[in-house]
N, C-alpha and C positions, 0 to 999 in steps of 0.2 A: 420578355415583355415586362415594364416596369408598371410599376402601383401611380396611377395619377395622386396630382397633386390632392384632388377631393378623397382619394380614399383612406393616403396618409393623414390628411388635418381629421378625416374620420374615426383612426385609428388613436390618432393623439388623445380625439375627444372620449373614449373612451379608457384611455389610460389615464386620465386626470380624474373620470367618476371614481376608477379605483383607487386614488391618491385621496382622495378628499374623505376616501372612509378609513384608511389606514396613515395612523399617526403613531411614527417610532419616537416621539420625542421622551419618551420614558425609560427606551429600552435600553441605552446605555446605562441608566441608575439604576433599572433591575440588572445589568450583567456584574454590576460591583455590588449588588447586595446578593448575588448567586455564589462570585467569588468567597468574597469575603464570610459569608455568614453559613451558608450551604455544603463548601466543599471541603468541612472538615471533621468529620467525614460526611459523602453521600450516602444515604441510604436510602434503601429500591428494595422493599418487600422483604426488609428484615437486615439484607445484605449491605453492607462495607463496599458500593460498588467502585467509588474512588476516595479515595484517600492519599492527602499529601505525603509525600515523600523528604522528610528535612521539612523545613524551614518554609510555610506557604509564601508565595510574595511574586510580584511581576517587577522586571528589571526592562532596563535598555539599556543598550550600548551604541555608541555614534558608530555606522558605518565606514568612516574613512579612515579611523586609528582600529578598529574591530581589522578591518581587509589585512589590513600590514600587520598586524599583531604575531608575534610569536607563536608557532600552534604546535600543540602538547603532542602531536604524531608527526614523526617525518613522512611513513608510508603509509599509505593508506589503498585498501583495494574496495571494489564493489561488484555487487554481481547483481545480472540481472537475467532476465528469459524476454524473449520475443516469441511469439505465433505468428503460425498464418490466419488464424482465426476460422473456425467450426466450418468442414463444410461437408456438405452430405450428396452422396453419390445416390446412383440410380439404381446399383444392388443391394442397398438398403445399410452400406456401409456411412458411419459419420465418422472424422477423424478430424484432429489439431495437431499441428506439429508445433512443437516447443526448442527454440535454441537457445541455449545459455552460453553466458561469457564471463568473464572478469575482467574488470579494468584495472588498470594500479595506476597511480600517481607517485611519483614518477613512475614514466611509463616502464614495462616490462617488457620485452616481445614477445618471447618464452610464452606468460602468463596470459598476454593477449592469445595467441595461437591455439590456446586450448578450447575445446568448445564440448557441451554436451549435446544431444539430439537427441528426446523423447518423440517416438508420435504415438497417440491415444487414440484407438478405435474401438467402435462400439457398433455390434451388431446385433440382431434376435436370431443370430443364428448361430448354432454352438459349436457348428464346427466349419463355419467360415475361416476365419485365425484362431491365432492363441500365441501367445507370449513367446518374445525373443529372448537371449540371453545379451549382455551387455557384449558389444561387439568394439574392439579399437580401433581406430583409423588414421590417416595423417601420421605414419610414422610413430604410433600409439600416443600421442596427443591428444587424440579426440576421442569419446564414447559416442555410442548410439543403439537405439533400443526400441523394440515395438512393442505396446504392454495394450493389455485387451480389458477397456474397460468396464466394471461392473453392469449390466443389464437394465433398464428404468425402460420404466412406460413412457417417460414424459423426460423434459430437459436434456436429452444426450447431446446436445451440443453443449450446454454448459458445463457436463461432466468432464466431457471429454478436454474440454478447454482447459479447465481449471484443474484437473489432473496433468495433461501433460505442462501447462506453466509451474506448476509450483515441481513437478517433481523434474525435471529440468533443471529448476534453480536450484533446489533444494539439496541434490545430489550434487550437483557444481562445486557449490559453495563445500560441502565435506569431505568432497573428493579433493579439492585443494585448499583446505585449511592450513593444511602446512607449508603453505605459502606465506600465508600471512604473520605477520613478527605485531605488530602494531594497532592494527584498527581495518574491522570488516566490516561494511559497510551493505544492506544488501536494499535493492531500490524498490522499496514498497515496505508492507509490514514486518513485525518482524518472526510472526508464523503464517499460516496459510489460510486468510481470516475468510477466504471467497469458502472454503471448505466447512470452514468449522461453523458459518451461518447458515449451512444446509440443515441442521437440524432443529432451525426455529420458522422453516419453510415450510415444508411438508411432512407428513406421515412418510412417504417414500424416501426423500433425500433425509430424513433425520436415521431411517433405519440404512441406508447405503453409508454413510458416517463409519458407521462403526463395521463394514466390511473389510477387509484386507488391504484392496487397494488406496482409499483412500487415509487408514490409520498407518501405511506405511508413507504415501506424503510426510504424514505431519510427523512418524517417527524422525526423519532428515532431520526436519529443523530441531528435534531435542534434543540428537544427538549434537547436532552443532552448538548448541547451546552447554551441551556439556564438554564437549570438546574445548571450546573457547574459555570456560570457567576454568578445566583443568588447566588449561594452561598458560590463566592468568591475562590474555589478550582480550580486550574489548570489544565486544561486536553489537551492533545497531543497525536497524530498519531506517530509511528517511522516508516517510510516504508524502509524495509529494502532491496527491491530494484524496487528503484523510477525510472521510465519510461517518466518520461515529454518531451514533445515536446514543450512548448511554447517559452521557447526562440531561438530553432533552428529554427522554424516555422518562428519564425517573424524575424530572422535575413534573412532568405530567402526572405521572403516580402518588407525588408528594401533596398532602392535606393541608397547600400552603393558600389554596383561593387564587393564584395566579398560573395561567396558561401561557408553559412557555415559548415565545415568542419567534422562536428560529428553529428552522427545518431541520437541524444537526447541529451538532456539537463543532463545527468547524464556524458553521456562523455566528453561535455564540464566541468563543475565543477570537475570533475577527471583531467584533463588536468592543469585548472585553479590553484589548491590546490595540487598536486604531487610537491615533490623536490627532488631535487638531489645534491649528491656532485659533487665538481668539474671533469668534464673529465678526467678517468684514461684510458688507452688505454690496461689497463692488465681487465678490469672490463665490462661485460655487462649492458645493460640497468637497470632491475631488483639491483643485486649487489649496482650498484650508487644509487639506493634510499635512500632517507635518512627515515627510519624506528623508530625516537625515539621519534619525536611528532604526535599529532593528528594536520593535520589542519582543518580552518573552516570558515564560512561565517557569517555573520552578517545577519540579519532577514529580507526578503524580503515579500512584498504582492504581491499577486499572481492574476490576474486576467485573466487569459486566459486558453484556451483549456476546459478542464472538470471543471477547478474553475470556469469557466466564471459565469457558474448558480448560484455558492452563492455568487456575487459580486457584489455590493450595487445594481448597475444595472439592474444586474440577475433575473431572478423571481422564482428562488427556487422552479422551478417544479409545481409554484402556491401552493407551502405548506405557510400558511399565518406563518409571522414571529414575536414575540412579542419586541423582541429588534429593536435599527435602523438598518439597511438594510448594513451596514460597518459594525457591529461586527461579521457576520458571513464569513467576507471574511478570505480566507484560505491567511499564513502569514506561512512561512517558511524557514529555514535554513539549510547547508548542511554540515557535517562530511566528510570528509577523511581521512580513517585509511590505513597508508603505509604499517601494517602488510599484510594484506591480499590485498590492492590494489584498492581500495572497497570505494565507495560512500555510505553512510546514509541520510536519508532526515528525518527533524523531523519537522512535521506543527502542529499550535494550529490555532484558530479563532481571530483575532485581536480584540477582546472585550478582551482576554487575554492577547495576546502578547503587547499591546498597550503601558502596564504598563513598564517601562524600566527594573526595578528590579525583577519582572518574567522574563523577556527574560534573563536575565542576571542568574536568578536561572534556568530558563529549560535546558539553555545550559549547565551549571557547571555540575548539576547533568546526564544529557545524557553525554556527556564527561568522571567522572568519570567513570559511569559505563560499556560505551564503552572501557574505558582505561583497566577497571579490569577483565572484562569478555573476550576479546578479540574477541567480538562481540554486539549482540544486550542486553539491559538492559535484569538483570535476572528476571522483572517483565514478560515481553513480552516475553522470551522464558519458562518463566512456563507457562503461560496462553498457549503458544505455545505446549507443552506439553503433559496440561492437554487437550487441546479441538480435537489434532490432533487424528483420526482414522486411526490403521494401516491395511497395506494392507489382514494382515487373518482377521481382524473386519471386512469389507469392502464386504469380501467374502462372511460373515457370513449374514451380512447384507443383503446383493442382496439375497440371499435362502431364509432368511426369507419373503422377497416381492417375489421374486415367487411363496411362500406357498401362501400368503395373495391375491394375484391378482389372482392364478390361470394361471398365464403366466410365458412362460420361460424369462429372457432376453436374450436381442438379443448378438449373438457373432461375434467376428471377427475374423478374423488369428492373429492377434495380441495378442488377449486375450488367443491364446494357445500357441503362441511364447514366450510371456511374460508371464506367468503359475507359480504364486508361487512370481512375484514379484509388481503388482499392478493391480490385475483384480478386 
């Protein structure tokens, strides 16, 4: 059943009361006087939360000589994880399964064909399961593994998620590092920020943090981080959409008399990096975009909100660190592509980006390939791809854990509302 015409022009009339109290005509000259005057450095209750990296400044580049440009990696791999996303049976069992992959450009077969498999359950009962050991499969190509998630009163679906996605990926990627000659590339952050935000959540998920199972997640990604330092190869996060609060947070903190105006740090940097041509009065918002360059920011260190734990300061979840306690700080940059309207965030560990001529290469080569693709690099969307499970796998999957547990899982209206498109 559709909305008559009276209850759309309804609806309009009250999106125009809220238009008439809210006027952004200022906001773009606060985001150049946030840039320009604020972020050198930020500080948020004493702390250095960002700070440029080199030289502060926003660039562009034309996308049609960017797409063709020479790019500073021949190969390039990426990894990602997929789930089935949290579901919870009728003998009190909740579980996520997580598969990981790696993409390479050019492609690899070999490298495609590997895959990991985490599944994460969580039960209140202590001796329902308990922990598998890493099993090979596929000709020993493949691992797979059932790990028993820490205990909570509350959120065991999001534990259980975010334990088996990151540690899926996590292990992937360091399991075949030595694959990689060039540039890793992994699709999302560049640690395990859904984790390390648990402990500005709750009294409960901030003490689960620091249990076993989840400081060995985040252990994966140091070691990769140290892995890649030693030797010399580059590796980056693309998150292709980044959710930061730390410089809105602290502009709210800050005794500047101005409240700032966007809900995260990605609408800020949208606001900051959008152009336009000049005021045509035959022309909409959208239409004046100027749509033929990418633009972009210059390398910032990150030290607040979910980076705060890898920053020199930090204490890394107490995962002991072998480099100094600043190469693991998260150091970051932002894209904006006017095709689509669209913020990218690309972070590596400043024990990489430190080098001026890697930043100068990470950037060129994301750029092109954002230019060429009209999205994210084609390493990250194969690895995207390959590790993604679609919704009749999914289906297929949950029967076979009902066969194996002997439990139905549990349903909802939803799950027969939505019937055929992600149950």
């Amino acid at each position: 059943m559709t909305l008559d015409p009276i209850h759309v022009d309804a609806i309009a009339s009250l999106a125009g009361s809220v238009a008439e109290t809210t006027d952004d005509s200022e906001h773009g000259q606060f985001a150049e006087t946030v840039f320009e005057e604020w972020l050198d450095p930020l500080v948020d209750r004493g702390q250095r939360v960002i700070e440029p990296l080199g030289t502060k400044r926003r660039q562009c580049v034309e996308i049609d000589s960017i797409a063709l440009a020479n790019r500073p990696f021949e190969t390039v791999h990426g990894v990602d994880s997929g789930t089935i996303n949290p579901t919870a049976f009728k003998n009190g069992l909740v579980l996520d399964l997580a598969h990981a992959a790696m993409g390479v450009e050019p492609s690899d077969i070999e490298t495609h064909r590997a895959r990991t498999i985490v599944v994460t359950a969580h039960t209140n009962d202590p001796t329902q399961l308990s922990d598998s050991e890493w099993v090979r499969y596929d000709q020993g190509h493949s691992r797979r593994r059932m790990i028993r998630a820490p205990r909570v009163n509350k959120y065991a679906e999001a534990v259980v998620h975010a334990l088996a996605l990151y540690f899926a990926e996590g292990h992937h990627a360091l399991e075949h590092a030595n694959r990689v000659d060039d540039l890793l590339l992994l699709d999302g952050p560049l640690y395990p920020k859904e984790i390390l935000t648990w402990r500005d959540q709750t009294p409960e998920l901030e003490e689960l943090t620091y249990e076993a199972r989840p400081k060995r997640v985040l252990e994966n990604y140091i070691r990769l981080v140290e892995t890649f330092v030693e030797r010399e190869v580059p590796l980056a996060g693309f998150v292709k959409n980044p959710s930061a609060r730390v410089i809105t947070s602290a502009l709210a903190n800050k005794e500047t008399g101005f409240e700032a105006p966007w809900p995260d740090d990605t609408a800020f940097f949208t606001r900051l990096l959008e152009r336009h041509h000049a005021p045509d009065s035959g022309n909409d918002e959208d239409s004046r975009r100027r749509t033929e360059e990418l633009t972009f920011t210059s390398w910032f260190v990150s030290r607040g909100g979910p980076d705060e734990t890898m920053a020199a300061s930090g204490d890394a979840l107490g995962v002991e660190r072998t480099l100094r306690p600043e190469a693991y700080e998260v150091t970051f940059c932002i894209i904006y592509d006017p095709r689509h309207d669209i913020c990218y965030k690309l972070e590596a560990p400043y024990a990489i980006t430190k080098d001026e001529t890697v930043r100068h290469q990470l950037t060129t080569q994301i750029l092109s390939e954002v230019a060429a693709e009209r999205g994210p690099p084609k390493p990250v969307s194969k690895a995207d791809e390959l590790a993604r499970i679609s919704a009749a796998e999914k289906q297929s999957l949950r029967r076979k854990f009902e066969t194996q547990f002997k439990s139905e899982s549990l349903r909802t209206y939803d799950s027969i509302r939505w019937a055929g498109e992600d149950i």
